[in-house]
C-alpha positions as CSV (number, residue, x, y, z in Angstrom):
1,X,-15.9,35.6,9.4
2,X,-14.1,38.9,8.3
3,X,-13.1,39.6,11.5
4,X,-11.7,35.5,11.6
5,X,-10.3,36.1,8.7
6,X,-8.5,39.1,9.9
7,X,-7.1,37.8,12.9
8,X,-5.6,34.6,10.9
9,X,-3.8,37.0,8.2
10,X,-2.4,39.0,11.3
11,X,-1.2,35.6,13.0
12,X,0.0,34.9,9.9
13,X,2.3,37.5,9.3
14,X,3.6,37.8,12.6
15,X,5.0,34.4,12.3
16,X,6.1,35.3,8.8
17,X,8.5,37.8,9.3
18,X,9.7,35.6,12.7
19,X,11.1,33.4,10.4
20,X,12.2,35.9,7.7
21,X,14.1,38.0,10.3
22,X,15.6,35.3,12.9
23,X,14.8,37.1,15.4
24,X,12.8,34.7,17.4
25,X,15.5,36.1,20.6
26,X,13.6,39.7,20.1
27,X,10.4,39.3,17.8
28,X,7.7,40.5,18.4
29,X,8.2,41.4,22.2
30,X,11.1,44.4,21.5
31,X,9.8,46.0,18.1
32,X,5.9,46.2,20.6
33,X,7.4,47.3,23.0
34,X,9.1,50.7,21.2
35,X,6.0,50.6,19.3
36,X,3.6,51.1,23.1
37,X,6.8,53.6,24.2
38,X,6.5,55.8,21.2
39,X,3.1,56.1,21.7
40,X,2.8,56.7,25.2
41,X,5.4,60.2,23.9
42,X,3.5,60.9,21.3
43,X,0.1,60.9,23.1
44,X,1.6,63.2,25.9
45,X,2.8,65.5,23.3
46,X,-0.3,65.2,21.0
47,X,-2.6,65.9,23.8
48,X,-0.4,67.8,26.4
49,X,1.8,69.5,23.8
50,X,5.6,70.8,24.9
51,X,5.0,71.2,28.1
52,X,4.0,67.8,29.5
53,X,6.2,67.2,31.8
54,X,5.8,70.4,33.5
55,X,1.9,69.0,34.1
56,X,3.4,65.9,35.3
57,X,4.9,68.1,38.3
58,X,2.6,70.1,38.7
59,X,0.7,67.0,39.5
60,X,3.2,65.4,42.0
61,X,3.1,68.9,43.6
62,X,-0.2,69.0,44.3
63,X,-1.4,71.9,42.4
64,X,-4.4,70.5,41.3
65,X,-6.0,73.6,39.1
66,X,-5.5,72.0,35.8
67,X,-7.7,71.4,33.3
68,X,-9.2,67.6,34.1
69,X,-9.2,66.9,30.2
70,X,-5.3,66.9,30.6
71,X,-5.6,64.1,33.3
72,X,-6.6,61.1,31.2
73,X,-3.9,61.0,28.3
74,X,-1.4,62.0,30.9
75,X,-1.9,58.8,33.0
76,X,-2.3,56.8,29.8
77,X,0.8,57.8,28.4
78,X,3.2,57.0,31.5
79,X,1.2,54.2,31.4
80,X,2.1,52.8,27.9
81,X,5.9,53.9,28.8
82,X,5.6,52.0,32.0
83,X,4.4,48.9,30.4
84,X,6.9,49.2,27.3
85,X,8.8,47.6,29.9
86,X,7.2,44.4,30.6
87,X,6.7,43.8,27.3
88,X,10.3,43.2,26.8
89,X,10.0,41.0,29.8
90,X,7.6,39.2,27.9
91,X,5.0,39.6,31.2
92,X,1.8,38.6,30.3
93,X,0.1,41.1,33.2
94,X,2.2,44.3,31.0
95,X,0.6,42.5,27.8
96,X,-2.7,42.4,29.7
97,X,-2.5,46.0,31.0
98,X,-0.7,47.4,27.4
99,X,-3.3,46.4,25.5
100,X,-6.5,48.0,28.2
101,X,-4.1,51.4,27.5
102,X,-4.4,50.8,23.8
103,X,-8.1,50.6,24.3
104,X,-8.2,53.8,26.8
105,X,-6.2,55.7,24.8
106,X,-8.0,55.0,21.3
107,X,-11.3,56.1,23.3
108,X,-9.3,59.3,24.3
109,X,-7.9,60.3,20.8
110,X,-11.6,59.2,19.1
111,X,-13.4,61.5,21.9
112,X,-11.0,63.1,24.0
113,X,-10.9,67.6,23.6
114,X,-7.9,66.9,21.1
115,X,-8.7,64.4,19.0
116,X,-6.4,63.0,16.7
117,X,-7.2,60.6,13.6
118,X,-4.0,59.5,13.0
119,X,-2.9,58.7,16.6
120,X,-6.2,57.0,16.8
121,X,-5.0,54.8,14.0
122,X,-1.3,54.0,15.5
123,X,-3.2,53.2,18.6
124,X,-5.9,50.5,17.0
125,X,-2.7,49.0,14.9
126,X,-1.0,48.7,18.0
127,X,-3.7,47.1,20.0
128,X,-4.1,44.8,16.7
129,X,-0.5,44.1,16.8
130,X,-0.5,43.3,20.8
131,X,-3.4,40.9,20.4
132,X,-2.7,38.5,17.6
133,X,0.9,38.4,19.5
134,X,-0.6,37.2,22.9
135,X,1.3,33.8,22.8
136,X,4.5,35.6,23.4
137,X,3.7,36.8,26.5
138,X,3.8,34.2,28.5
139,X,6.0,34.6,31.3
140,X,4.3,35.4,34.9
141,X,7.5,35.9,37.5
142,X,5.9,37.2,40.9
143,X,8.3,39.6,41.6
144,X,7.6,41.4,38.3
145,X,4.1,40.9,38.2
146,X,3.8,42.4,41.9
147,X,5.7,45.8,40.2
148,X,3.4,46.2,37.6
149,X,0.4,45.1,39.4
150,X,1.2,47.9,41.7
151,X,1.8,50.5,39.3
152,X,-1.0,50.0,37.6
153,X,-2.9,50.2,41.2
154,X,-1.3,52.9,41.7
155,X,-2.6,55.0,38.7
156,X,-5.5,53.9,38.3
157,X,-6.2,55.7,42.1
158,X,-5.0,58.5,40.5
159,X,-7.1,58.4,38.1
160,X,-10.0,58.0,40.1
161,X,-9.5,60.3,42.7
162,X,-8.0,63.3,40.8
163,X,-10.7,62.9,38.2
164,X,-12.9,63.3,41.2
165,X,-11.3,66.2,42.7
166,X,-11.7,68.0,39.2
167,X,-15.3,66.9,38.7
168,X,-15.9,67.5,42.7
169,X,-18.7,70.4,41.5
170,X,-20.9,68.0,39.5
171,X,-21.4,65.7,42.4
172,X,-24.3,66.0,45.1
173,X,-22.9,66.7,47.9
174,X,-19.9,68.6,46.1
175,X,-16.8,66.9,46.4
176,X,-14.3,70.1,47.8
177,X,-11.2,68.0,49.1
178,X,-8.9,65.1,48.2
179,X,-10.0,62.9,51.3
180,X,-13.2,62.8,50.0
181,X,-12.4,62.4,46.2
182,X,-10.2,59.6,47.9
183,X,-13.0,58.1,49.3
184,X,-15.3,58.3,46.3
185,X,-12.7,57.1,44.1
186,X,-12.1,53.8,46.3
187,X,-15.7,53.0,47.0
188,X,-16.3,53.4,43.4
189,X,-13.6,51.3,42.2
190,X,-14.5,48.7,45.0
191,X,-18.2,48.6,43.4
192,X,-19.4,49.0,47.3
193,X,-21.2,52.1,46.5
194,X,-23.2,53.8,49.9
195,X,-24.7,56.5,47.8
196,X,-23.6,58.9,50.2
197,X,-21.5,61.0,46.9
198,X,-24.1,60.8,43.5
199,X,-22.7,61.7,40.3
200,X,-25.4,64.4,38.7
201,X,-24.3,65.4,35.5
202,X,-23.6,63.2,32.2
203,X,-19.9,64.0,32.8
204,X,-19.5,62.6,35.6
205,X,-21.7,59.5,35.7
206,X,-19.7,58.7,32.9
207,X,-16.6,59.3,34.6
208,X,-17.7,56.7,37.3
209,X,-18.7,54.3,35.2
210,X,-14.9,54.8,33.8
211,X,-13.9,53.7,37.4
212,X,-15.8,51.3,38.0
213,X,-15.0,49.3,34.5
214,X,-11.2,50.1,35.3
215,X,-11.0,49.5,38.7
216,X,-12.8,45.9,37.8
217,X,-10.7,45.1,35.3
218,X,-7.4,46.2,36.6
219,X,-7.6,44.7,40.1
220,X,-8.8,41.3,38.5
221,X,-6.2,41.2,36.5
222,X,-3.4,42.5,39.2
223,X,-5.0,40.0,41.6
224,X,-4.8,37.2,39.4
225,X,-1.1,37.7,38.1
226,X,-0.3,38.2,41.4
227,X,-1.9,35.4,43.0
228,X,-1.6,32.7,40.2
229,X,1.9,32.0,40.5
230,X,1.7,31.4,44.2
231,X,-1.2,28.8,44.2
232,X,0.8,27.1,40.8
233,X,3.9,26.7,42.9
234,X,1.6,25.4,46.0
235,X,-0.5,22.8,43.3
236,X,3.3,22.1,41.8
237,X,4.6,21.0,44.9
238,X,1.4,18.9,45.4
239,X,2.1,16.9,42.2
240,X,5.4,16.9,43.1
241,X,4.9,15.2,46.3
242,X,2.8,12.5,44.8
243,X,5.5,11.1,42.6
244,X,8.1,8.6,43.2
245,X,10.6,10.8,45.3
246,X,14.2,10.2,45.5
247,X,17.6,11.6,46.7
248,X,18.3,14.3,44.0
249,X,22.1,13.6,43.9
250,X,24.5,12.5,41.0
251,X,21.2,12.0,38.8
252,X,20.1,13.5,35.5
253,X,17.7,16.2,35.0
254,X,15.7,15.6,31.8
255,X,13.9,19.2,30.7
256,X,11.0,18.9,28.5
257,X,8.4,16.6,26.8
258,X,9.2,16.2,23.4
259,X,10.1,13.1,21.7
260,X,14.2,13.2,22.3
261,X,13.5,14.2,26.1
262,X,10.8,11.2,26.7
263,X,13.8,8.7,24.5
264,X,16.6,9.9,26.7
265,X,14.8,9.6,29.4
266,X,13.4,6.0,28.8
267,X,17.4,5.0,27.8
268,X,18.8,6.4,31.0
269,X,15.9,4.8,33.0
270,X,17.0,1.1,31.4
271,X,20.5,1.6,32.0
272,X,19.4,1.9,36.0
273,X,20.2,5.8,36.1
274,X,18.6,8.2,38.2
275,X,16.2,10.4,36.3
276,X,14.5,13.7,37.2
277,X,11.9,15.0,34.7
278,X,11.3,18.4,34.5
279,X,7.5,19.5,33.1
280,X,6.5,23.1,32.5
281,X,2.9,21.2,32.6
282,X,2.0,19.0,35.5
283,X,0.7,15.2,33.7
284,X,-2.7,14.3,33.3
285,X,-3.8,12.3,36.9
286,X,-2.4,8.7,36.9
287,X,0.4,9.7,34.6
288,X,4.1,9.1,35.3
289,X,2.7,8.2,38.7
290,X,6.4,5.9,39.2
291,X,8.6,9.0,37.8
292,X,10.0,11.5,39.7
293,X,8.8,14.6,38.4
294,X,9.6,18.6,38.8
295,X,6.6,21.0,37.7
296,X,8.0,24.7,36.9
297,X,9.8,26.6,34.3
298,X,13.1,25.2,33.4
299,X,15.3,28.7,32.9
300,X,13.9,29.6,37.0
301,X,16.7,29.0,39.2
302,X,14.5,27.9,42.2
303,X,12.6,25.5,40.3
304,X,16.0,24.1,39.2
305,X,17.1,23.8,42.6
306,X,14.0,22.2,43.7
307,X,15.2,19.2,40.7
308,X,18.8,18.9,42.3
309,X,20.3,20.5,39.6
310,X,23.1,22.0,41.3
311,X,23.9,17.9,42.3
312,X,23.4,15.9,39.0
313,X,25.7,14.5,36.7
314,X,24.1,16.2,33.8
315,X,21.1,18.8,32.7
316,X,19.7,18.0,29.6
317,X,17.8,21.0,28.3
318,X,15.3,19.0,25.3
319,X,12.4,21.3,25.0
320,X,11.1,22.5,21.7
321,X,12.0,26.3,22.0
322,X,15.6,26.7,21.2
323,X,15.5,30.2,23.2
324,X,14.2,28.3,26.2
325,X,17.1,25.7,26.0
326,X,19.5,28.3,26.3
327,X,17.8,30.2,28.9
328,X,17.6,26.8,30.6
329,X,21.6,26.6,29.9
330,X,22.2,30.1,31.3
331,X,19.8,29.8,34.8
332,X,22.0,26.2,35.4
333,X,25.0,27.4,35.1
334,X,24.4,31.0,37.0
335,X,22.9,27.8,39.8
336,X,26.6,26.5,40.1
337,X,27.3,22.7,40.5
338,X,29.7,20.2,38.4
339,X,26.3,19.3,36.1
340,X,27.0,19.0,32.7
341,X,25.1,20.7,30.2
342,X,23.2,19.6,27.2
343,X,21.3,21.6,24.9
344,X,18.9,20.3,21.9
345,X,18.9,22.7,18.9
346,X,15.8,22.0,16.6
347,X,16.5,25.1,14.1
348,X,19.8,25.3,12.0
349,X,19.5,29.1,12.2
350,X,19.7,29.4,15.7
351,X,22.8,26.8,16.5
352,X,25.1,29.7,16.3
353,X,23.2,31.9,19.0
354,X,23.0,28.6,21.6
355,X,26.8,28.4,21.4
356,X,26.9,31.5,22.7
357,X,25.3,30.4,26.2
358,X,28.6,27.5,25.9
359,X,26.7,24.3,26.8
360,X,29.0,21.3,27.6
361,X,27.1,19.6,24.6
362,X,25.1,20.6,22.1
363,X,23.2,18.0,20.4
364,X,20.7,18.7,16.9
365,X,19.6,15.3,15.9
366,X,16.8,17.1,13.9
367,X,18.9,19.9,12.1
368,X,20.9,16.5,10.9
369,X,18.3,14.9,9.1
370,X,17.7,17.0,6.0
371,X,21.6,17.2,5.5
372,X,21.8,13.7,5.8
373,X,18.6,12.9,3.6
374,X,20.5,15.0,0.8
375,X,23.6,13.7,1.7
376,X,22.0,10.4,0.5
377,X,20.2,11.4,-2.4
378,X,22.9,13.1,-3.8
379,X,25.4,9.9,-3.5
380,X,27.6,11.8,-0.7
381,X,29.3,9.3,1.6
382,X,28.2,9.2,5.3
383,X,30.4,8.1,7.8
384,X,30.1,7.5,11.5
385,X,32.1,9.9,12.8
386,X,30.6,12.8,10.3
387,X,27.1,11.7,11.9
388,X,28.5,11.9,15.7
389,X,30.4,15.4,14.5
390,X,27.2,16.7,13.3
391,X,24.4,15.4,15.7
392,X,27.0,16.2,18.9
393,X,28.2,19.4,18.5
């Protein structure tokens, strides 16, 4: 129940100083990601001192003679600096991977040859901060995923078969070359384990047990980022193909499924217009089954082209994320066509920011009711043309 209770305070007061700062355009992917960056420096420094990046050549080099405490924090540090960038990408496999080098590297400053309280802590309120902020993160593009996917691949081997290499004396047969610590490393990692190479010493059974929990965690994860966005596009043009096709040409694309996209869409449908809905979510089966329907994220230009887009009469971007809408805006205009644009504002703060993307129309029938409602209560008069100023901006 603590522990509940904890997490609900945390979720709390993320969303707290959202709205008290605005900043729903940058918070809390931006301020995480310095946070993971800063971290990543100061663990080099804390645990590598001045001279890190000289270890970090010597490693590229190849000189190998170091001391194999230095190797952990080393790979956990470019680590955290290489995933401060996904985070401001807002890519759930960086979140994923962030927050398993929060975890490493609060074991490492806990237990690690220089431990560090303090760093400890800025690592645990970090790895706090990362998880109760997991909503955020929720964008999966397969180009970006593939990068990270493959760095993390990529040092994680190091880890494995460097560590190995350094450790090569407490394993039976003695491992006295990189090919081999290669091969240990990737057999461990794979879980196939021939039991040709046997760990001896407390150190090193450790160490592969390290491997093995990494190497399990970090190639499900890689695997599934990578491969989740493929078979969603295959299962969206599934759904997609069991709808009520049609000529995408001189239509409307309808984005979103709250209640002023399914009303537009309905009034457009009785007026005999050509509608396209576009879903982030595919419908429940038996649902919409007459409606043409687009499955995908509405601010990706392929999945904008695949709704005809760049041929309708209009896009209507009606989703309850304002930031969406105007990525939405942005993604069908870089697409090209004569479209019209339409964006739905449901916060007064952020009407400013979505003029900025320049939409043909911005429309904020919710941001007009408490003005009205006081507008009322206070005696003001209301005219027609104030209401179409206000709701149609």
């Amino acid at each position: 129940m603590a522990l509940e209770s904890l997490w609900q305070r945390l979720r709390e007061a993320r969303q707290r100083w959202a709205g008290v700062l605005r900043a729903h355009g940058w918070f809390p992917h931006v301020p995480l990601a310095l946070l993971l960056a800063g971290g990543g420096l100061k663990m080099l420094h804390a645990d590598l001192g001045q001279d890190w990046q000289r270890y970090l050549a010597l490693v590229m080099e190849g000189q190998f003679d170091q001391h194999p405490a230095l190797l952990p924090p080393l790979l956990i540090g470019l680590g955290q600096l290489t995933m401060s960038v996904g985070l401001l990408m807002r890519s759930r496999l960086a979140w994923t991977m962030a927050s398993l080098l929060s975890i490493a590297a609060l074991a490492s400053l806990l237990f690690g040859v220089h431990r560090n309280v303090p760093m400890a802590i800025y690592s645990a309120l970090v790895l706090l901060a990362l998880l109760a902020s997991w909503q955020t993160f929720d964008r999966s593009s397969l180009a970006a995923s593939t990068l990270f996917a493959f760095t993390s691949v990529v040092m994680l081997m190091m880890y494995a078969t460097l560590g190995s290499y350094y450790l090569g004396a407490q394993f039976s047969p003695p491992i006295t070359d990189l090919v081999t610590a290669f091969y240990y490393a990737t057999i461990t990692m794979t879980t196939v384990g021939y039991g040709d190479i046997v760990p001896h010493t407390p150190e090193s059974r450790l160490f592969a047990v390290s491997v093995v929990v990494l190497g399990v965690a970090v190639f499900a994860t890689s695997l599934t980022a990578v491969v989740s966005p493929m078979i969603k596009r295959s299962l969206q043009r599934i759904v997609n193909q069991k709808g009520r096709t049609m000529k995408r040409k001189d239509h409307y694309v309808v984005i979103g499924n709250t209640s002023l996209a399914i009303n537009t869409w309905r009034e457009l449908a009785k007026r005999g217009q050509s509608v396209t809905r576009l879903l982030r979510d595919a419908p429940a089966e038996g649902e919409l089954s007459d409606v043409d329907i687009v499955v995908g994220d509405s601010s990706d230009i392929d999945v904008l082209r695949q709704a005809g887009a760049h041929e309708a009469k209009a896009v209507l971007a009606m989703r309850d994320d304002d930031a969406e809408n105007a990525f939405t805006v942005l993604a069908a205009k870089e697409l090209g066509g004569t479209a019209r644009t339409v964006a739905a504002v449901n916060d007064a703060r952020h009407l400013s920011r979505i003029k900025l993307v320049q939409p043909d129309v911005i429309i904020a029938p919710q941001v007009l009711g408490g003005e009205l409602t006081a507008m009322l209560l206070t005696g003001e008069k209301v005219t027609a043309d104030f209401v179409l100023q206000r709701v149609f901006q």
